[in-house]
C-alpha positions as CSV (number, residue, x, y, z in Angstrom):
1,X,-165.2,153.6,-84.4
2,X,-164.1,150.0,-85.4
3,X,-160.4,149.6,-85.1
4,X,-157.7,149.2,-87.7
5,X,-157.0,146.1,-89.7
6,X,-154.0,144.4,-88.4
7,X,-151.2,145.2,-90.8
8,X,-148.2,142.9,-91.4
9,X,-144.8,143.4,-92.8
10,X,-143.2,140.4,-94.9
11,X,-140.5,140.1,-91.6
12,X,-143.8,139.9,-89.4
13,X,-145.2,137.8,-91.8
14,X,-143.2,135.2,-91.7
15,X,-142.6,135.3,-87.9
16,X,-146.3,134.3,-87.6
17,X,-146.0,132.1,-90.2
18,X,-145.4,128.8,-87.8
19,X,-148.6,129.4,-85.9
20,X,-150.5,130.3,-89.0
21,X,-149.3,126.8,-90.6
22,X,-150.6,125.0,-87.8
23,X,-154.2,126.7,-88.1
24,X,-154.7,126.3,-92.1
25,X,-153.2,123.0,-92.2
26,X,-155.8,122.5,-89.8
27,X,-158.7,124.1,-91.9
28,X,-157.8,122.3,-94.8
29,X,-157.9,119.0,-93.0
30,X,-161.1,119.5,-91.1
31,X,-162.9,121.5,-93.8
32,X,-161.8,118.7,-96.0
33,X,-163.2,116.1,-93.2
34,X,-166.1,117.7,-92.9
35,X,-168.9,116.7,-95.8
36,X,-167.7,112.6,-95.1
37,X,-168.1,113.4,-91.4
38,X,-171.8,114.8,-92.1
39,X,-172.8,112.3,-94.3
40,X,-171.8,109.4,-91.9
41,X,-174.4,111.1,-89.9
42,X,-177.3,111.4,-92.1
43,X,-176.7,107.3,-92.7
44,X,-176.2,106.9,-89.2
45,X,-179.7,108.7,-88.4
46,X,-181.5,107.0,-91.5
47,X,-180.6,103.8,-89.5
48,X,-181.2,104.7,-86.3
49,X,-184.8,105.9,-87.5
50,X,-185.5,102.7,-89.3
51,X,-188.1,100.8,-86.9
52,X,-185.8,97.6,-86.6
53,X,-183.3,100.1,-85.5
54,X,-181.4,98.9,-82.1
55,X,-179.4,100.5,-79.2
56,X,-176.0,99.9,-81.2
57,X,-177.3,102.1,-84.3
58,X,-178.4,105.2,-81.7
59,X,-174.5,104.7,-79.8
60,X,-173.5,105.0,-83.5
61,X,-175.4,107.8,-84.3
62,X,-174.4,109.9,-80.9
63,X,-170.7,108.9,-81.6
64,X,-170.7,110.0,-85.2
65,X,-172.6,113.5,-83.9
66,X,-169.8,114.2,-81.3
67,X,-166.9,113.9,-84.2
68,X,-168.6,116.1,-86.2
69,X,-169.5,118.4,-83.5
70,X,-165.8,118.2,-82.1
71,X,-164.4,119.0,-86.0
72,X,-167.0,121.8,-86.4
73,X,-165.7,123.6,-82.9
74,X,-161.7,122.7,-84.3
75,X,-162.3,124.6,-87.3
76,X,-164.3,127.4,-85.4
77,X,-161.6,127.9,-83.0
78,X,-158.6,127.9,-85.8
79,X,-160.9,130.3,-88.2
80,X,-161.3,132.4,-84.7
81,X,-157.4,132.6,-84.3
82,X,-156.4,133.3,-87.8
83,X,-159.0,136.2,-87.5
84,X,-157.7,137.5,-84.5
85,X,-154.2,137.4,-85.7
86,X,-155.4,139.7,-88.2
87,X,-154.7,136.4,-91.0
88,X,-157.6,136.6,-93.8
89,X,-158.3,133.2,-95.1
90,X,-158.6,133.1,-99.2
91,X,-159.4,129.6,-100.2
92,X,-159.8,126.4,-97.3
93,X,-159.2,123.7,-99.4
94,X,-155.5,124.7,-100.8
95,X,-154.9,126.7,-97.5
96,X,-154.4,130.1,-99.3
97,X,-154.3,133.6,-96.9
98,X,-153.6,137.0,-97.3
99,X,-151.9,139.3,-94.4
100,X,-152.5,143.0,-94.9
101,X,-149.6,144.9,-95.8
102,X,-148.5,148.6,-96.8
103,X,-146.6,148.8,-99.6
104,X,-145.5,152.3,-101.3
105,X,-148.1,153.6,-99.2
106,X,-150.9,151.7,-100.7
107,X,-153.0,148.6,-98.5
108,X,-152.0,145.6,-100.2
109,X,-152.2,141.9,-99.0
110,X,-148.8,139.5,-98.5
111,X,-149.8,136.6,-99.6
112,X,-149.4,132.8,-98.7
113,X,-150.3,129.3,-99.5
114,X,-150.1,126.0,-97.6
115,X,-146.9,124.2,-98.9
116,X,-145.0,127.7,-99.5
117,X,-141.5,127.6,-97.0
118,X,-142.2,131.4,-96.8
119,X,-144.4,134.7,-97.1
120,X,-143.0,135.5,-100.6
121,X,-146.3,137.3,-102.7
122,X,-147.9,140.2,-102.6
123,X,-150.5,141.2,-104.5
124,X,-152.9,144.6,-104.6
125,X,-156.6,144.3,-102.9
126,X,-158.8,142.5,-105.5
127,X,-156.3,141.1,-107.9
128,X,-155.7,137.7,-105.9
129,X,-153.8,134.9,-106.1
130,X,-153.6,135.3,-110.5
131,X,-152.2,138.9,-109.3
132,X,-149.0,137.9,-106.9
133,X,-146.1,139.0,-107.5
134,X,-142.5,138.6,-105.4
135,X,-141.8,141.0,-103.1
């Protein structure tokens, strides 16, 4: 029987908040990172593929795979953690989650984006970030 969802209320909320700063502004930077970091290596492999290719484009080729490898495990490990804490990521590039919540008896999700001081929205499951309201 798969175990309950975390649920948060908006005091735990915004305890957790600090750590679950860190980790979206995190996503939003690597996710952000991520398509300039992959095409740097698609040039970096057309060069080192070329046949007047030299030792100095396959250094530059393994270097530009290990940043992108090292940004893909970053954002792995910080999408790990806010899914462990229970945190449901919305939207990577504006850093928008939702925290489950009961409210009136009803599931609902807190909701918070990167930039906000403090878990201040709610909004029921389904109506999103056009449905927030204060809490």
């Amino acid at each position: 029987m798969p175990a309950e969802p975390r649920t948060y209320d908006v005091h735990g909320a915004n305890r957790a908040l600090p750590e679950v700063r860190a980790l979206v502004s995190q996503i939003v930077e690597l996710s952000g990172q991520l398509p300039e970091l992959q095409d740097q290596l698609r040039i970096f492999e057309y060069k080192m593929r070329r046949p007047a290719a030299g030792t100095e484009d396959g250094d530059k080729f393994e270097g530009a795979a290990t940043v992108l490898r090292r940004a893909e495990d970053d954002l792995a490990a910080a999408l790990n953690r806010l899914h462990e804490m229970g945190v449901r990521l919305k939207d990577a590039r504006v850093g928008l989650v939702d925290f489950l919540a009961h409210r009136d008896g009803e599931l609902v999700e807190l909701c918070w984006k990167l930039g906000e001081d403090a878990v201040t929205h709610w909004h029921r499951i389904g109506e999103g970030y056009p449905g927030r309201q204060s809490v």
